[in-house]
N, C-alpha and C positions, 0 to 999 in steps of 0.2 A: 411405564411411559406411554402417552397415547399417540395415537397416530398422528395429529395436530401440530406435537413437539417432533413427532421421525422424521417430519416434512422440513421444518424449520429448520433444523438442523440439518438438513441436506442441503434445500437451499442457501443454506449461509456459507457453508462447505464452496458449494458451486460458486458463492459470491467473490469468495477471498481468493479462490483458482483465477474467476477472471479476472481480479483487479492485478494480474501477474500477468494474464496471458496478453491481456490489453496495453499494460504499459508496456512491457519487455517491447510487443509489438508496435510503438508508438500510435496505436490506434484510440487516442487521448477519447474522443466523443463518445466512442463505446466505455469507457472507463469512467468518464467523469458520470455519465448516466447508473452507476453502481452506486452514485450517493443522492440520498436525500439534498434538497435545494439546499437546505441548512445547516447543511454537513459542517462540523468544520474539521481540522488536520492539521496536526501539531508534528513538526520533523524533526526537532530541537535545534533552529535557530535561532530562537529565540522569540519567534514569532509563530501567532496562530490565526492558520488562514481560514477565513468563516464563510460559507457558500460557497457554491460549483466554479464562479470566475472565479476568487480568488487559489481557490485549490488549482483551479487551470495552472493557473503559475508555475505555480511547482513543476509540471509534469515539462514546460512549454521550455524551462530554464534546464531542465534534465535533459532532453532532447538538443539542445543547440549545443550542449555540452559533450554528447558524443555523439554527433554529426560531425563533431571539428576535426582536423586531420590527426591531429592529437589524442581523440577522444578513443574507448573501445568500439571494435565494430560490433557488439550485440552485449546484450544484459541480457540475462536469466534471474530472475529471482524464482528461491526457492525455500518455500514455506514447509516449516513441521511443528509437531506438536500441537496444533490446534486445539482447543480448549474451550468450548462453550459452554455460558450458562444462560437458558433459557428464563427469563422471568415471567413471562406471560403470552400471551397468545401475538403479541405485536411488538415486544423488545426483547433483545436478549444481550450478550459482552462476550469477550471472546480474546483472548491472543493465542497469540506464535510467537515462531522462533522464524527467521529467516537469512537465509543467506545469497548473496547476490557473486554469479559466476559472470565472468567475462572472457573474452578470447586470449587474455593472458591469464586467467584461472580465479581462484576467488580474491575476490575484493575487498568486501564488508560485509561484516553481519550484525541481527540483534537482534530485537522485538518487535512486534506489533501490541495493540493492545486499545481494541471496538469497541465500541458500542453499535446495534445493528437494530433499525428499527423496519416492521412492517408501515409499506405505503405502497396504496392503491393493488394490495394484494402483491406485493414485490417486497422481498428483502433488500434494504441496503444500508449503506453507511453512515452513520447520525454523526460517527465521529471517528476516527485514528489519529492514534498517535505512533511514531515511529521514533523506536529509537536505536540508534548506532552504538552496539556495545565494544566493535573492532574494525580495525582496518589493515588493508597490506601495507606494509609502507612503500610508498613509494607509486602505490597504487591509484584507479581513476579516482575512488570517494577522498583519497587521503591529499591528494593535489586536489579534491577541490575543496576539502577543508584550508589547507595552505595558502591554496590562493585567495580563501576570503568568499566561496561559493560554498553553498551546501550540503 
């Protein structure tokens, strides 16, 4: 392996950490800056949201959902298994496994599953897709499938 690819893979490594540490933290701007403008992100509602404002959404509808008094007071998500395949010096794909903690204990979990492309010398996100293999019942993700939210 050369040195080109131990870099890459580090940074992508680094990428996928902060798209956790950022959202857990609702610090949406530092996170949506982890994807390319053309990003798009598929969470399986049925719908695929294509560039940085529409991915905003997602993050913006996650956040007023547990601000609510209702809602938990903190997300952890916590990613394993990472998997990368580098194809070339500026694309590579990639999933996980992830599972999301909250103050009442875990919630959901599933997959990830990238594509990661080099821009302007920065890895970031071309594309994700997320997808929800479980939930608690009764649980934040599973009230908000119930209720008709995401």
């Amino acid at each position: 392996m050369e040195a080109w690819e131990l870099d890459a893979r580090e940074q992508i490594r680094d990428l996928v950490a902060a798209y956790n540490a950022h959202g857990d933290r609702g610090r949406f701007d530092e996170l949506l800056a982890l994807f390319a403008d053309d990003a798009s992100m598929d969470i399986g509602d049925g719908a695929t949201y294509e560039g940085v404002n529409a991915i905003r959404s997602i993050f913006t509808d996650t956040r007023d959902s547990v601000v609510d008094a209702d809602g938990p007071k903190f997300l952890q998500h916590h990613t394993s298994g990472l998997l990368l395949a580098v194809a070339d010096r500026e694309h590579a794909t990639g999933h996980a496994y992830f599972t999301v903690m909250t103050d009442r204990g875990i919630d959901h979990w599933g997959r990830y599953q990238d594509a990661y492309r080099l821009v302007d010398d920065v890895w970031q996100f071309a594309s994700r897709r997320v997808r929800t293999d479980g939930r608690t019942p009764g649980g934040w993700a599973d009230q908000r499938v119930s209720g008709g939210g995401t």
